[in-house]
FILOVEX-455259 format. One record per residue: x, y, z of N, C-alpha, C in turn; residue in three letters. Coordinates in steps of 0.1 Angstrom, whole numbers, padded with zeros to 4 digits, always signed. Layout:
! residues N
XYZXYZXYZALA;...
***
This chain:
! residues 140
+0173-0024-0060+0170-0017-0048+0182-0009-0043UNK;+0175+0003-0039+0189+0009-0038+0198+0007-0022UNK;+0210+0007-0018+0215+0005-0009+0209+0010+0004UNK;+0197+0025+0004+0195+0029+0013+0183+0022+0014UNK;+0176+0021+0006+0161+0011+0004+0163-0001+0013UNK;+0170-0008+0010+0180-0022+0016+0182-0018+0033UNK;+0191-0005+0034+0188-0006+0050+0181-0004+0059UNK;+0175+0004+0053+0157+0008+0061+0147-0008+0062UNK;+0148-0017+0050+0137-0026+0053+0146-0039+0062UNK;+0156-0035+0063+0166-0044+0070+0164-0044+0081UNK;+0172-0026+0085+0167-0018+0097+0151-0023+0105UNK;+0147-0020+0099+0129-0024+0103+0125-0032+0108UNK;+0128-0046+0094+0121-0060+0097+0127-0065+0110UNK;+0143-0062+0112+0147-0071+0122+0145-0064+0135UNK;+0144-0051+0133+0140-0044+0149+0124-0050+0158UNK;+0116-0049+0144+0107-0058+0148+0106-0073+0151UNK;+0118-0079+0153+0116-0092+0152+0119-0101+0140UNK;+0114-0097+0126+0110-0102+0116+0118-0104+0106UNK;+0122-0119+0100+0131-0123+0095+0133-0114+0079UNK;+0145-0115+0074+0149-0105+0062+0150-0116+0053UNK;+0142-0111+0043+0141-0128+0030+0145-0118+0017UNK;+0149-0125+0008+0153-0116-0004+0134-0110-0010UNK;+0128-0123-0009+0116-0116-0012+0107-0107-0009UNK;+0110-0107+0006+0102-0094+0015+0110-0086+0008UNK;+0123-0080+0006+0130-0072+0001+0126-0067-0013UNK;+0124-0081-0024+0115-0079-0036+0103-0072-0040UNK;+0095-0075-0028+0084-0069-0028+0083-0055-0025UNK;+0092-0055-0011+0092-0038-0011+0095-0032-0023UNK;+0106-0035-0028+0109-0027-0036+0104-0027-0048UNK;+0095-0038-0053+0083-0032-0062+0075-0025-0056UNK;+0071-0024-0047+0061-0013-0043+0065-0002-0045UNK;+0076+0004-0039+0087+0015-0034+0083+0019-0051UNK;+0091+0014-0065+0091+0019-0075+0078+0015-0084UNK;+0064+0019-0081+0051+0022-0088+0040+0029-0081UNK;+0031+0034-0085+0022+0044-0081+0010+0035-0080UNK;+0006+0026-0089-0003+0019-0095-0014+0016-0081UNK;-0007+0012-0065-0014+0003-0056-0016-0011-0059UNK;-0006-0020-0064-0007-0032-0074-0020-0043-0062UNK;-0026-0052-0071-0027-0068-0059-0019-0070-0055UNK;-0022-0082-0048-0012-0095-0046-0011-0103-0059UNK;-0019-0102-0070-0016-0111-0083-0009-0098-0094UNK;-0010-0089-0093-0001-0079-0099+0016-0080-0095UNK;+0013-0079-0081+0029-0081-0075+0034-0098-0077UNK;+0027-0109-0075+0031-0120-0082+0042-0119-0094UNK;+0032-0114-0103+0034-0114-0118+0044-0106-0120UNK;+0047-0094-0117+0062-0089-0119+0073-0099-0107UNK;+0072-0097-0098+0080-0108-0090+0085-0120-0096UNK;+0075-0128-0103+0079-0137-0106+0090-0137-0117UNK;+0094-0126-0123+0102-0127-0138+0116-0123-0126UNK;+0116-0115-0115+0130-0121-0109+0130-0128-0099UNK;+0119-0136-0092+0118-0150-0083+0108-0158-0093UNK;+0113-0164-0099+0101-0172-0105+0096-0185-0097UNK;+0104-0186-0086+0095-0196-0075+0084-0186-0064UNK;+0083-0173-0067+0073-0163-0059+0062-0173-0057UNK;+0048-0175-0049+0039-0180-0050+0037-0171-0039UNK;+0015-0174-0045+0011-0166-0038+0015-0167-0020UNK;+0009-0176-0017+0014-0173-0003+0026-0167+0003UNK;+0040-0173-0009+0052-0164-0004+0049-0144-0005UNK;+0041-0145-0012+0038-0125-0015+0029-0121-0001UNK;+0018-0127+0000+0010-0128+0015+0020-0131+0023UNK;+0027-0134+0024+0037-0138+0043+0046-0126+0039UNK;+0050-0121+0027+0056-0110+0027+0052-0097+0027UNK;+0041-0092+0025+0033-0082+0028+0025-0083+0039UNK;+0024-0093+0046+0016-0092+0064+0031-0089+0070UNK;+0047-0094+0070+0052-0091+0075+0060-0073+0075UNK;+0056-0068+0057+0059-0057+0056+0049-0047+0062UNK;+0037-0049+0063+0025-0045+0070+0032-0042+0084UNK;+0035-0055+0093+0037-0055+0105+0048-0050+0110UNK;+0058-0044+0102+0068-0037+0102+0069-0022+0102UNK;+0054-0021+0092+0046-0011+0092+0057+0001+0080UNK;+0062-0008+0073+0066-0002+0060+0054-0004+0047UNK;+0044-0012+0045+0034-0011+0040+0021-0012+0044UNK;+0014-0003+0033+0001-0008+0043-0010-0009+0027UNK;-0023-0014+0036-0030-0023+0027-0041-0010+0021UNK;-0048-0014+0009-0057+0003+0006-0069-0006+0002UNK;-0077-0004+0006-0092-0012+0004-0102-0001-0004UNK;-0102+0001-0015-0110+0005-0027-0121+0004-0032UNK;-0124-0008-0033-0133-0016-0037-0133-0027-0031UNK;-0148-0034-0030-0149-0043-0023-0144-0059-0027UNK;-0135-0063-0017-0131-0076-0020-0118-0072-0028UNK;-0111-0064-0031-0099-0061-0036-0087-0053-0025UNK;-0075-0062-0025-0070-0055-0010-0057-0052-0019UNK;-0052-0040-0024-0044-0034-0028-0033-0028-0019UNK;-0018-0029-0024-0007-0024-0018+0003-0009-0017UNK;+0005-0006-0008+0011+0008-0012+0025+0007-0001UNK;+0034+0010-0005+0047+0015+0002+0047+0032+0010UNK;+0041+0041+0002+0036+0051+0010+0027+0054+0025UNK;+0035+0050+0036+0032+0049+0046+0026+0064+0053UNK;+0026+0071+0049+0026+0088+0051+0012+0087+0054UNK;+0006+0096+0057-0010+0096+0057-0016+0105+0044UNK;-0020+0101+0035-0029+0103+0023-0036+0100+0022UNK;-0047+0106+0011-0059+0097+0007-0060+0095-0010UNK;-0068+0089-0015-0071+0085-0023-0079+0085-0035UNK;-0076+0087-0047-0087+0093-0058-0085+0077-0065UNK;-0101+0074-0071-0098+0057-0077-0109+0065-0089UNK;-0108+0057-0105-0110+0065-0112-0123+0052-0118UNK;-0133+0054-0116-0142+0041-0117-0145+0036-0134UNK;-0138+0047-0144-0139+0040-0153-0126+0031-0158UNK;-0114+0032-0155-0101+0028-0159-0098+0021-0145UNK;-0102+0025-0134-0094+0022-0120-0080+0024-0116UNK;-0074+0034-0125-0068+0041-0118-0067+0044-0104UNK;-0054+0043-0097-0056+0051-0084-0045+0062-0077UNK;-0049+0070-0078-0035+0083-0074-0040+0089-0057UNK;-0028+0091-0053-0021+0094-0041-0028+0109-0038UNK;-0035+0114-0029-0041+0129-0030-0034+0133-0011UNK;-0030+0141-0018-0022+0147-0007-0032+0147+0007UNK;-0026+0145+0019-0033+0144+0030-0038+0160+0035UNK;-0028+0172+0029-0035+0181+0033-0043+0191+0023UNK;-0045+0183+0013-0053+0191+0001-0067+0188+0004UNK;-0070+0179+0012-0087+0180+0020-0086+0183+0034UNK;-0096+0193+0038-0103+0195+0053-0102+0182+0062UNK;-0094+0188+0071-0095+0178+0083-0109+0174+0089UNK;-0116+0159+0085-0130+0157+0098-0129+0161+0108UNK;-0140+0165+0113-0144+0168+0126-0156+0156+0125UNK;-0144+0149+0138-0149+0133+0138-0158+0141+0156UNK;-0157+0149+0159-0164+0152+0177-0182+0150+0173UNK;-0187+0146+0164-0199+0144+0160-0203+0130+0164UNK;-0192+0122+0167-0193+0111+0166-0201+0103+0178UNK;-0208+0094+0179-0217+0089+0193-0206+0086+0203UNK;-0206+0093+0215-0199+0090+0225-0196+0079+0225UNK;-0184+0071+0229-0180+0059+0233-0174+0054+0218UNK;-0173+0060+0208-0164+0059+0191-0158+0065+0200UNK;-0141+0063+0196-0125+0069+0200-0118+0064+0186UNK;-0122+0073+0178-0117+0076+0164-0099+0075+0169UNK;-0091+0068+0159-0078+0064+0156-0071+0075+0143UNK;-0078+0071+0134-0076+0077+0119-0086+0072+0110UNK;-0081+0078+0103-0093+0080+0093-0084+0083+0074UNK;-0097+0078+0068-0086+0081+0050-0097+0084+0042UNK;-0096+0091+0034-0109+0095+0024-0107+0089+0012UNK;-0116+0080+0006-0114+0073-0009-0127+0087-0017UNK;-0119+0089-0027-0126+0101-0039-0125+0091-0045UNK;-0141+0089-0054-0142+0078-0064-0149+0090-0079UNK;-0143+0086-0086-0146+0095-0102-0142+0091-0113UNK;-0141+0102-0121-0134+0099-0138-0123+0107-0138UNK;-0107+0106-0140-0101+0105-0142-0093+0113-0154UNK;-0087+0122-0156-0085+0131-0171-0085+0122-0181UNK;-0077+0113-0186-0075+0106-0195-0087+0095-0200UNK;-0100+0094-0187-0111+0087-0190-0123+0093-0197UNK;-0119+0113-0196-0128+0125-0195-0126+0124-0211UNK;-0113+0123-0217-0109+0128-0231-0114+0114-0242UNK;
***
């Protein structure tokens, strides 16, 4: 992790309150270096070869607290699968239904909704677009 990585989730967790564990730290920074959107049993599984006491629950109290810090956030894809991303920015989503692949689509390469359609008394927050398809390398 690099030294600036290290002060930002330092910076963060404790401004929020939120205690600094070498693991929260672990985690981020698998996230920080992969594209993939791993699980919680993806991020285990590399975790574990440099915390081999990781358990799931320690990855869940580390990702609700990076959540809550609001350095990560959660990407819901498919149903019943809650995938992670370090990319806090606002983007959306392309998921590639034959491989599952999932890549980052710039937040301004699609048209802004026009959520004003919406039934009076909806007070739209945000909003994320999942694009579900085939993928180049699933096309060839």
């Amino acid at each position: 992790m690099s030294a600036s990585s290290i002060d930002v989730v330092v910076k963060t967790l404790k401004g929020k309150g939120l205690r600094v564990t070498p693991q929260r730290c672990a985690v981020y920074d698998n996230l920080l270096n992969r594209q993939d959107h791993p699980t919680v049993e993806q991020l285990m599984r590399d975790l574990n070869q440099s915390f081999p006491m990781s358990s799931q629950a320690t990855v869940y109290s580390s990702l609700q607290a990076l959540r809550e810090a609001g350095l990560v956030r959660e990407v819901l894809l498919e149903e019943g699968v809650s995938r992670y991303d370090a990319n806090v920015e606002p983007h959306h989503h392309f998921r590639c239904r034959c491989c599952g692949a999932i890549e980052d689509i710039s937040w301004t390469m699609l048209s802004p909704l026009n959520l004003e359609g919406l039934r009076p008394g909806l007070k739209p927050e945000q909003y994320e677009v999942a694009v579900h398809g085939v993928c180049d390398r699933c096309q060839s």
